[in-house]
N, C-alpha and C positions, 0 to 999 in steps of 0.2 A: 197166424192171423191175429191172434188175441195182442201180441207184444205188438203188431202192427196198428191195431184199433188202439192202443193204449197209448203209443206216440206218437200216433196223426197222422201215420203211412197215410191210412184208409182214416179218411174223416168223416164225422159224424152224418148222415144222411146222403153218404156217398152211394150207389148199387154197386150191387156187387156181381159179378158174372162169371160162374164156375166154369169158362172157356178159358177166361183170361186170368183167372186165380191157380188153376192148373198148371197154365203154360209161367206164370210169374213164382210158382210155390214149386217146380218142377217134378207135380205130383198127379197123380192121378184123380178122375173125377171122385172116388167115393170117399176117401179121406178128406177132400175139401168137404164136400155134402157132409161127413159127420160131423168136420169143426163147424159147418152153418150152423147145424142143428143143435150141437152146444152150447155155442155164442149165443144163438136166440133163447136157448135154457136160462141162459143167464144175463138176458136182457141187455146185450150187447148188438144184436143184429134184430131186425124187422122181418116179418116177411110176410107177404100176401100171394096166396096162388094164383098163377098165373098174372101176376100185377109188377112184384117188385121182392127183391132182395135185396136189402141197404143196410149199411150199419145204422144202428138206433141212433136217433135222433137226441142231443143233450137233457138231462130232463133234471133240476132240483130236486123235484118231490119224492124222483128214481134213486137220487144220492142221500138225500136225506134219510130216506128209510132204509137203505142198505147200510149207513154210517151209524146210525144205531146198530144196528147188528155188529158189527166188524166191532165199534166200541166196546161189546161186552166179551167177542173173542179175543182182543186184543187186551183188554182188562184183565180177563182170568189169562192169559199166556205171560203176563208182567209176574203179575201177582204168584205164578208157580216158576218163576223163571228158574229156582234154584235145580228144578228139575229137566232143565235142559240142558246141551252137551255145554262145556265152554268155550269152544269154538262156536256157538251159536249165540251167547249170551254178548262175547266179546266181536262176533259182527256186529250184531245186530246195534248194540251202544255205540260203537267206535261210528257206527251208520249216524245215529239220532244225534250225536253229538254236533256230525258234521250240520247238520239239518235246522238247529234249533234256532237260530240266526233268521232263516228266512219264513220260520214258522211264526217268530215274533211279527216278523214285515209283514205277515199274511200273506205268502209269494204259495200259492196254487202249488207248483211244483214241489215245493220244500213239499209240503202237506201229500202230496203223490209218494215222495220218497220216504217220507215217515212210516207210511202202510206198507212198504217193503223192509224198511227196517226190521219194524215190528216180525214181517214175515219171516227175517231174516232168524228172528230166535225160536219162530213157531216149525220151523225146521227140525228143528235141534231139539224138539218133544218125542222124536221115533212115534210118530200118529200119523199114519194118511189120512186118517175120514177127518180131521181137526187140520192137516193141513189142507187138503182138497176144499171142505167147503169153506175155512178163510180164504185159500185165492180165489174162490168162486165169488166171495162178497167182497173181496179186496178191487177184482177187476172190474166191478160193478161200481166200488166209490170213484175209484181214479177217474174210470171213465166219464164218470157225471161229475166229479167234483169240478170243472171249469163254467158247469152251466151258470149263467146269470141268475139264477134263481136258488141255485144250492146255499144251504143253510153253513156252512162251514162253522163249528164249533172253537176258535180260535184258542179258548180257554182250555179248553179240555186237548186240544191236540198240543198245545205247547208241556199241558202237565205230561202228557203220554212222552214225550218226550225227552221233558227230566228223569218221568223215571228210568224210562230205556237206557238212559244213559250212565243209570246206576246199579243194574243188574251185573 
């Protein structure tokens, strides 16, 4: 569901309905109900009892303050890269390299794929709680970074970029 809400399967203030999420995920009702309930953890899905279940609605101020965040994990994951596998070091660059191009053009996308990048070496630190909660705040920029309102730091995502690309 999450890879889904993040490429516009399921778009933003779509509902969602655990009859028809089961039969499309070919899963059972309570596995769906727990990814509801963690997407809404992490401000990905809405939900009102007995009202509605929707994916969240685009938000700026959602992305803004999440992209802070991610910024400073993704800050210190550069900055120790030396401590991650090399396999993780040389995804992740060979990634940002391809990327830096449309980060310059301020292409939305490019900037989605850059926080995968990055993820790409936070991999390669052997840390679940450091990688769990970056993709927790990761999912959270992507998702809001298209809104009309999000603040996109163009300067600072082009430099994350060079340096990824020199680790």
């Amino acid at each position: 569901m999450l890879e889904a809400i993040e490429n516009g399967t399921l778009e933003a203030g779509e509902r969602l309905n655990d009859e028809e999420l089961t039969s499309w995920l070919g899963v059972s009702r309570t596995p769906v109900r727990e990814a509801i309930a963690r997407l809404e953890s992490e401000g990905l899905v809405e939900m009102a009892a007995n009202r509605y279940t929707r994916v969240a609605s685009l938000s700026g101020p959602a992305h803004d303050q999440a992209a802070m965040l991610l910024a400073a994990l993704h800050a210190w994951a550069i900055g120790h890269a030396g401590e991650a596998t090399a396999e993780a070091r040389k995804t992740g660059s060979a990634a940002a390299s391809k990327l830096t191009a449309g980060i310059v053009a301020h292409d939305v996308d490019a900037y989605r794929g850059l926080q995968d990048a990055v993820a790409a070496l936070i991999a390669g630190f052997d840390n679940p709680l450091y990688t769990a909660t970056e993709a927790a705040v990761r999912g959270r920029v992507k998702f809001h970074a298209p809104a009309p309102d999000a603040k996109i730091d163009w300067y600072a995502a082009a430099a994350t970029a060079g340096a990824l690309t020199k680790v």
